[in-house]
C-alpha positions as CSV (number, residue, x, y, z in Angstrom):
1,X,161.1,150.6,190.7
2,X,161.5,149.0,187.1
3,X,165.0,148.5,187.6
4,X,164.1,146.9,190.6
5,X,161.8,144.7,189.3
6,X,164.3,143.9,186.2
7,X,167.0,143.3,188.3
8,X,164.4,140.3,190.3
9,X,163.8,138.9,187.4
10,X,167.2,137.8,186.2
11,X,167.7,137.0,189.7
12,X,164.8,134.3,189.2
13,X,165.3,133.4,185.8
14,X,169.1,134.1,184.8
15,X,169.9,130.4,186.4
16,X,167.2,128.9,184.2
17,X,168.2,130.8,181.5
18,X,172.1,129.9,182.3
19,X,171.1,126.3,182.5
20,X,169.0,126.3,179.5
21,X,171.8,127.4,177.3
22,X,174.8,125.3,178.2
23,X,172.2,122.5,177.6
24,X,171.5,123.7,174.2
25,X,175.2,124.2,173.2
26,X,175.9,120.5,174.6
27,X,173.0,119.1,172.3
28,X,174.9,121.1,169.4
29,X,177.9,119.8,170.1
30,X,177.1,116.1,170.1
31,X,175.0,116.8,167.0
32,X,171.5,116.4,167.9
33,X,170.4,119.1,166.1
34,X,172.9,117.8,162.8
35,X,170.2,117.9,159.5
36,X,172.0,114.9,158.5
37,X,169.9,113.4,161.6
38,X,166.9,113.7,160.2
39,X,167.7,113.1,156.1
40,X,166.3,110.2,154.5
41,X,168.0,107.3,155.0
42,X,169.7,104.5,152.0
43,X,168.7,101.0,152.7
44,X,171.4,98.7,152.2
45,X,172.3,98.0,147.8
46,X,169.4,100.6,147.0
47,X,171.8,102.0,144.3
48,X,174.4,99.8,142.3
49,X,176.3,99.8,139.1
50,X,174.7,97.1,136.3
51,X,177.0,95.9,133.7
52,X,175.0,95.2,130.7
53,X,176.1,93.0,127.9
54,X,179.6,91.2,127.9
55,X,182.6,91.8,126.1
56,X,183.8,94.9,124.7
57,X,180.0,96.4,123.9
58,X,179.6,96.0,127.7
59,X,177.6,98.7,129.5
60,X,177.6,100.1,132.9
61,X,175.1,102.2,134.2
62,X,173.5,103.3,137.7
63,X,170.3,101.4,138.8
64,X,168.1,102.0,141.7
65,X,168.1,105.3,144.1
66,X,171.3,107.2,143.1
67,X,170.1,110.7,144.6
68,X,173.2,111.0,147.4
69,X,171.1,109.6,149.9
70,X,172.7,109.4,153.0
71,X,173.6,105.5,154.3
72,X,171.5,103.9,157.2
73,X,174.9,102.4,158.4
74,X,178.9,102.6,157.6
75,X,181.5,100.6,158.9
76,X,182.7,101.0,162.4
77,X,185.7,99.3,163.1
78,X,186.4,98.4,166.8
79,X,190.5,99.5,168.1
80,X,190.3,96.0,169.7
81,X,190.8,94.8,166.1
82,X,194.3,95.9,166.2
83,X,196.8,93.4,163.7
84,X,193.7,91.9,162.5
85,X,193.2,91.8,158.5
86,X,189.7,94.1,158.4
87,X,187.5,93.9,155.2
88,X,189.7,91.7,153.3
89,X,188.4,91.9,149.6
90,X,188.4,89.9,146.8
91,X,189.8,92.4,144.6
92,X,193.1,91.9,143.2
93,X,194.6,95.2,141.0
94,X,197.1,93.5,139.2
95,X,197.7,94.7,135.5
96,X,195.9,98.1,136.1
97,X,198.1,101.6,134.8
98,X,195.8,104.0,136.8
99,X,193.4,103.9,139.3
100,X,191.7,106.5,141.7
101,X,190.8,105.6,145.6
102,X,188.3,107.0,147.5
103,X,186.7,106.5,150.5
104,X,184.7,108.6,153.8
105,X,186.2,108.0,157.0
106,X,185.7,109.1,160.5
107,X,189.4,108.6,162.5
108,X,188.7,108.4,166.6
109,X,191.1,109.7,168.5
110,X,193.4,107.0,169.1
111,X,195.2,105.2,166.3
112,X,197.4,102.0,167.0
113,X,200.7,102.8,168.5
114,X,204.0,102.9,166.3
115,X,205.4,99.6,166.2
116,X,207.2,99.6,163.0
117,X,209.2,101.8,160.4
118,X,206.1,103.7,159.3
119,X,204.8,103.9,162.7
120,X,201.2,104.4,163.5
121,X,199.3,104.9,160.4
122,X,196.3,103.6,160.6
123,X,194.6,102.7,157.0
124,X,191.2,102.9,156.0
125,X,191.8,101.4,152.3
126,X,195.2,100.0,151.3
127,X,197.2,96.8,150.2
128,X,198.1,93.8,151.9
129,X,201.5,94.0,150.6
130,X,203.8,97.5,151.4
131,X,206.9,96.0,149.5
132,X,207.7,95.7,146.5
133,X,204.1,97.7,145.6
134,X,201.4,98.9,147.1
135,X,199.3,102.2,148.0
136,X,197.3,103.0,150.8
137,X,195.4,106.2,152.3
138,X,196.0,106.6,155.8
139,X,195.2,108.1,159.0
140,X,198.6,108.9,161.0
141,X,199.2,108.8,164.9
142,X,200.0,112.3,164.1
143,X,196.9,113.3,163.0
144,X,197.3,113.8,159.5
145,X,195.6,112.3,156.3
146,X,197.9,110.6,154.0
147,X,198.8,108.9,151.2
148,X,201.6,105.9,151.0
149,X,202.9,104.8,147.3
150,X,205.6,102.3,147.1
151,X,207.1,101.4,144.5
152,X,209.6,99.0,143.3
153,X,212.5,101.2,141.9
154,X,214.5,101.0,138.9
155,X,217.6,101.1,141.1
156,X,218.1,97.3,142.1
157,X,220.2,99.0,145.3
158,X,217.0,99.2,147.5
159,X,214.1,96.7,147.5
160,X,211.5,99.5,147.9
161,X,211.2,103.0,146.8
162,X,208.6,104.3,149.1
163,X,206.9,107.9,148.8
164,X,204.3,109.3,151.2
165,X,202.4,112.7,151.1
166,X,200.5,113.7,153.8
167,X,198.2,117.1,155.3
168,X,198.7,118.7,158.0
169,X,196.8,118.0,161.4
170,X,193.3,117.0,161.0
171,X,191.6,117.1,163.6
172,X,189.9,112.9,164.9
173,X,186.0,112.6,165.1
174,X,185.3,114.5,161.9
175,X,184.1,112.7,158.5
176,X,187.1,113.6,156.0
177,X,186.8,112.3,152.0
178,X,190.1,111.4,150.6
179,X,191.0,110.3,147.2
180,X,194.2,108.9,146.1
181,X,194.6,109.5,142.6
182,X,197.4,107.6,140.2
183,X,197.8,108.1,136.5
184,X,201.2,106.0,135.8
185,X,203.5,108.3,136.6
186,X,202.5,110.1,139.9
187,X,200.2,110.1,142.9
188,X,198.0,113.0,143.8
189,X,196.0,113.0,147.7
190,X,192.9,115.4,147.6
191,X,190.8,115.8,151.1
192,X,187.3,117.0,151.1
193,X,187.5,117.4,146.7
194,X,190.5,119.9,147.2
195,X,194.1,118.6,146.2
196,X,196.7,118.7,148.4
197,X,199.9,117.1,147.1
198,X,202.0,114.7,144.5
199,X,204.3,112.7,144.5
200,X,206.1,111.0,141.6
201,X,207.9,107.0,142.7
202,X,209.9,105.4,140.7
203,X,208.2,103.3,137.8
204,X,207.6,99.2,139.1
205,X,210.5,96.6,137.5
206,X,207.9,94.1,137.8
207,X,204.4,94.8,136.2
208,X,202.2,94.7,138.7
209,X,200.6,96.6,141.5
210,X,199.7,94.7,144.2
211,X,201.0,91.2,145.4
212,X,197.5,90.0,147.2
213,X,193.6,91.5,147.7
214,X,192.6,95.2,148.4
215,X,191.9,95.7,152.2
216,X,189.5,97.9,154.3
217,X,190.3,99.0,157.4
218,X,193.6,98.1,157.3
219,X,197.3,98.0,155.7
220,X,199.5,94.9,155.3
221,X,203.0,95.9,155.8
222,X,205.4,93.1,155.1
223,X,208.6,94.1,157.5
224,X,206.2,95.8,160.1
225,X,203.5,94.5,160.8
226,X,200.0,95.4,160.0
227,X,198.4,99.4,160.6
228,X,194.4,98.5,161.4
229,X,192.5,101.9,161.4
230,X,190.1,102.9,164.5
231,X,186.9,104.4,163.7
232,X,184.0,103.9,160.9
233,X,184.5,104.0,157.2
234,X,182.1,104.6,154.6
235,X,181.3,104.5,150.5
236,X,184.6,103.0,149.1
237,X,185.3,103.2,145.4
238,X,188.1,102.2,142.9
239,X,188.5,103.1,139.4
240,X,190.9,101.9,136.6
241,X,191.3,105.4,135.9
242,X,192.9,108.6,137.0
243,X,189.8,111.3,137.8
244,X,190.2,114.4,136.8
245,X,190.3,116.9,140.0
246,X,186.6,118.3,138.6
247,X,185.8,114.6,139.0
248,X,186.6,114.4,142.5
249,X,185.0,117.4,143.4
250,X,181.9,116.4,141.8
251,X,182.3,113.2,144.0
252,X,183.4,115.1,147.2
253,X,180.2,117.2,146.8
254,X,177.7,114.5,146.6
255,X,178.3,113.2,150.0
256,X,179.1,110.3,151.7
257,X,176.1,108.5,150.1
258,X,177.6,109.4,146.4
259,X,177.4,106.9,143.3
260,X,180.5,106.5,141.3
261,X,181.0,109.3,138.9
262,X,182.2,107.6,136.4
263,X,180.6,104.0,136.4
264,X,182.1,103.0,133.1
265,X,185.7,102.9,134.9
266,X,184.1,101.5,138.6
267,X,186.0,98.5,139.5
268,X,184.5,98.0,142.8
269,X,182.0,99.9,145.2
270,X,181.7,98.9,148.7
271,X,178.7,101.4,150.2
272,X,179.7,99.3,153.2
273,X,175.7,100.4,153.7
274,X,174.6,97.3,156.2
275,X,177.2,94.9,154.5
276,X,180.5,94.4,152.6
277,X,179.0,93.8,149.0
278,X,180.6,95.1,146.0
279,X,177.7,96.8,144.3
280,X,180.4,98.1,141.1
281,X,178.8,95.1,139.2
282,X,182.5,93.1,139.8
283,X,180.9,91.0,142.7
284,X,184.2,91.6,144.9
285,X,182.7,91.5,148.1
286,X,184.2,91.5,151.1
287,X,185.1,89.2,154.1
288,X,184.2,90.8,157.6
289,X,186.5,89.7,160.2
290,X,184.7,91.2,163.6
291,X,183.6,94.5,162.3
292,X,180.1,95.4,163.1
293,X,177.8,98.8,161.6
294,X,176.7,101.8,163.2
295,X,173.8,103.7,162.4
296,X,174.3,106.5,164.5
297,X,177.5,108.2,162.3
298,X,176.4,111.5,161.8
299,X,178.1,113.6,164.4
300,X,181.3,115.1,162.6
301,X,180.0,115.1,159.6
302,X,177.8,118.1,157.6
303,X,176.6,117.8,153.7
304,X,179.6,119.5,151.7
């Protein structure tokens, strides 16, 4: 008799029950139930980098709410924007030995279709000129996070001495933090504050890194065309300095809403919170060109 009745009862509720759990695991999986959903929320430039003084006794230090708070918006970046310069900044790195990169991004499935030597990469942060120098962090058709450092080489034979290090797959629709880290004599790619790779291209013949401004959300490449990134970007910052791999994990494990970690060395910081305002203290702000924010960003990405 008690089997009997047992045997009723998931009769009349199993369905319910069925139903109730594939709608559970479908809320999971498009990250409803994400705590980042329901952290507090950055207002656009609530944390910046003051330069105090002038001269050599200048001063930089962090000013407002500098806590890791997670943004209220990043940058979403449309696929429609394809050969389009993105965020073109008013930062040029000319005359600068080392520097570090890092930026948040969230790749969508789709990047923009090889139509070139390089074919494919889509660039969240780079430089609007590939040849004779330039670096960028990219986002490959293969799926792979990478980092592109060309140089122009010693040997006269060649115009450009290119070198690019790269992951393996990675999977689209996940936040990823990548830095791209140069001391003068080699490039090193860490993902998520772990390193990955080097490589060491020829010293430059002519002095200086790049030939025109830093760009978001895309990657000028003179004899191919352009390699425009498809998906949102977030909390990009530049250094004039190589960080230490302790230092990138430190910055890795703050979040996407981390403050520099080394705001004596910040060139630029573009929260890219609401806006494309350089909140380093350098006042490089950017130029959107079509790009709009999202405030729904969360899903794919969990505090480190």
């Amino acid at each position: 008799m008690k089997s009997q009745s047992a045997m009723e009862y998931l009769m009349t509720y199993g369905w319910a029950i069925l139903v109730i759990a594939v709608v559970l695991g479908v809320l999971f999986q498009l990250g409803v139930f994400n705590n980042a959903n329901f952290a507090p929320r950055a207002q656009p430039g609530s944390c910046e980098v003051q330069q105090l003084g002038g001269g050599s006794s200048t001063t930089h230090q962090l000013a407002g709410m500098c806590q890791g708070e997670l943004p209220k918006y990043v940058l979403s970046i449309p696929s429609n924007q394809a050969f389009n310069n993105n965020v073109l900044t008013s930062l040029n790195l000319n005359g600068i030995t080392s520097l570090t990169i890092t930026v948040w991004f969230n790749p969508q499935s789709t990047q923009p279709q090889p139509g070139g030597p390089d074919g494919g990469e889509g660039s969240p942060v780079g430089s609007t000129t590939w040849c004779p120098d330039g670096i960028s962090i990219e986002y490959t058709i293969t799926h792979q996070i990478a980092v592109e450092t060309t140089m122009n080489p010693l040997d006269g034979a060649a115009p450009c001495n290119d070198h690019l290090i790269q992951t393996g797959t990675e999977s689209p629709n996940q936040w990823y933090f990548a830095a791209a880290v140069y001391n003068g004599i080699g490039t090193a790619l860490y993902v998520n504050g772990q390193y990955v790779t080097s490589t060491y291209p020829a010293a430059s013949t002519n002095g200086v890194w790049y030939g025109g401004p830093f760009v978001i959300g895309n990657f000028g490449c003179t004899p191919c065309g352009n390699h425009p990134f498809n998906g949102t970007v977030s909390n990009v910052q530049l250094y004039n300095t190589s960080l230490s791999a302790a230092e990138v994990l430190a910055l890795y494990q703050e979040g996407i809403g981390g403050a520099p970690v080394r705001p004596q060395n910040i060139v630029a910081w573009w929260p890219l919170n609401g806006n494309t305002n350089d909140y380093g203290g350098g006042n490089y702000n950017g130029q959107n060109n079509g790009e709009g924010y999202s405030g729904s960003w969360t899903n794919g990405y969990s505090s480190p």
